[in-house]
C-alpha positions as CSV (number, residue, x, y, z in Angstrom):
1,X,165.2,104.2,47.7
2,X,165.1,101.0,47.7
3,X,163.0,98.3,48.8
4,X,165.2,97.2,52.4
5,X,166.3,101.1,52.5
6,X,164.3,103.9,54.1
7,X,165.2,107.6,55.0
8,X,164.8,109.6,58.0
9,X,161.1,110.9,56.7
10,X,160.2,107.7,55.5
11,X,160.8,106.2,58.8
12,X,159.2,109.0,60.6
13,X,155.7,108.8,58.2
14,X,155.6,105.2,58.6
15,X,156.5,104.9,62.6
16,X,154.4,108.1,63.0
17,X,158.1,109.6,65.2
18,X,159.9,112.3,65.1
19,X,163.6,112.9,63.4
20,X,164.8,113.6,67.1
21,X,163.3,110.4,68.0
22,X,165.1,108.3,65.7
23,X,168.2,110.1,66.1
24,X,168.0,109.6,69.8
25,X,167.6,105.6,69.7
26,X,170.5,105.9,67.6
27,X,172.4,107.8,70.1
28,X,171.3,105.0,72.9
29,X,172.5,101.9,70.4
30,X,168.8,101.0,69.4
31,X,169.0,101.7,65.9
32,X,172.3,101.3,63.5
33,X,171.2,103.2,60.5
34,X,173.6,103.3,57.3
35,X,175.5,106.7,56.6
36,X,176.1,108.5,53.5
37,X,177.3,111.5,54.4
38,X,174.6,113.6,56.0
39,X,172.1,111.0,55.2
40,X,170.2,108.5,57.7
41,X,169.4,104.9,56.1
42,X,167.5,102.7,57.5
43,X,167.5,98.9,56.6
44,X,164.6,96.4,57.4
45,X,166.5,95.1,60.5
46,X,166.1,99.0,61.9
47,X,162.5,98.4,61.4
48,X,162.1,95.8,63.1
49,X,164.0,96.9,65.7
50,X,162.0,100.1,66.0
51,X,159.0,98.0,66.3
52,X,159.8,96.1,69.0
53,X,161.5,99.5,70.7
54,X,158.0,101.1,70.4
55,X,156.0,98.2,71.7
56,X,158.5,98.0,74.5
57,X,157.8,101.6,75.3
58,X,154.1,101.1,75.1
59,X,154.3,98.2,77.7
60,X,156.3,100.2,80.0
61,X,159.9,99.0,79.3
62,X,162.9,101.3,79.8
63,X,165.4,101.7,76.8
64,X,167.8,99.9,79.0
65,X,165.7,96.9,79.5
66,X,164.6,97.4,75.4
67,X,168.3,97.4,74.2
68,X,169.1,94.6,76.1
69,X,166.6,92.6,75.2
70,X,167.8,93.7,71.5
71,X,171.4,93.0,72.3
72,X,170.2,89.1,72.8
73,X,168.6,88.5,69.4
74,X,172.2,87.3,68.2
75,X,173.7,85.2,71.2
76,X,172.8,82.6,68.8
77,X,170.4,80.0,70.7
78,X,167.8,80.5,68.2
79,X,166.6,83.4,70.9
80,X,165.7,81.3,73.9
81,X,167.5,83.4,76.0
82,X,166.0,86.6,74.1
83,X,162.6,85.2,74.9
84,X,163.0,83.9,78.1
85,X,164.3,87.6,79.0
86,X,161.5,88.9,77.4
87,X,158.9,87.0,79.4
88,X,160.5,87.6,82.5
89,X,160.3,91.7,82.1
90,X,156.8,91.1,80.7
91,X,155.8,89.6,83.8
92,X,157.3,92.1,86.0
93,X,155.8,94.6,83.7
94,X,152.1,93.2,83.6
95,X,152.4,92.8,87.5
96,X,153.4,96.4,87.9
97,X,150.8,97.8,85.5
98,X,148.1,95.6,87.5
99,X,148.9,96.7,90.8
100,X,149.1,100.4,89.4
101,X,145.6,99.2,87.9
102,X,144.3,98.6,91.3
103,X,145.8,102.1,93.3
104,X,144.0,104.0,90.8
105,X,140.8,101.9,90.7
106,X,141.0,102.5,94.5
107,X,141.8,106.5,94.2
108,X,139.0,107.4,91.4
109,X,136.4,105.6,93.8
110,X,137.8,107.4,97.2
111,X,137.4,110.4,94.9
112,X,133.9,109.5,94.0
113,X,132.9,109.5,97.6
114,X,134.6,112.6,98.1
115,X,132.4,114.3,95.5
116,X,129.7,113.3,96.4
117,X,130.5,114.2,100.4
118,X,131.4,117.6,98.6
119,X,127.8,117.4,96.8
120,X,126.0,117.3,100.0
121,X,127.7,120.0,101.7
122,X,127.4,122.2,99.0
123,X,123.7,121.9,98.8
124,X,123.2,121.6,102.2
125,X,124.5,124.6,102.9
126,X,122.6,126.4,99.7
127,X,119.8,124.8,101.8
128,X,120.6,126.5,105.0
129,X,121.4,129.9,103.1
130,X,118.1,130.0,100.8
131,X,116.2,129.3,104.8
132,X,118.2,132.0,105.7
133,X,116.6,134.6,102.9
């Protein structure tokens, strides 16, 4: 292979994906990998976009949102608009995973009190049996 070429299992070993994985960002338009015949190649621009298509999925971003943002790299303002975009969904995104933050910082310590509530029954009413004996 060379240098600005990768296969399928190269891909996958240094992306740490799956075949399927890549073959289904391929089906949604993420990723334009060369054909020769039966054979996937990937060039360094399907790297990069994987990248950026697995950060985006680590932050929360659909594959809509992902591609889209993709789409903008060549509207040819130097990617202002591509950034811009990015930002935007970013700070949707970071306000979203916050406010999830938050509901769960709240459930865990409802479910704390609810322990130890369940606690004290529990040992009350070993209490009231042991009496009982």
């Amino acid at each position: 292979m060379t240098d600005d070429m990768m296969t399928i299992r190269e891909m996958c070993d240094a992306f740490d994906v799956t075949p399927r994985t890549l073959r289904f960002y391929e089906s949604k338009e993420l990723l334009f990998p060369v054909r020769e015949g039966q054979r996937r190649l990937f060039t360094k621009r399907d790297r990069a976009r994987l990248k950026l298509i697995l950060r985006g999925k680590r932050f929360g971003f659909s594959l809509e949102e992902i591609r889209q943002l993709l789409d903008l790299y060549h509207i040819g303002d130097q990617q202002h608009t591509q950034l811009a975009r990015t930002y935007e969904i970013a700070r949707k995104r970071l306000a979203d995973m916050e406010r999830q933050r938050d509901e769960l910082s709240e459930a865990i310590v409802e479910l704390r009190n609810q322990l130890e509530w369940g606690e004290k029954m529990i040992a009350s009413a070993e209490q009231r049996s042991e009496a009982a004996e």
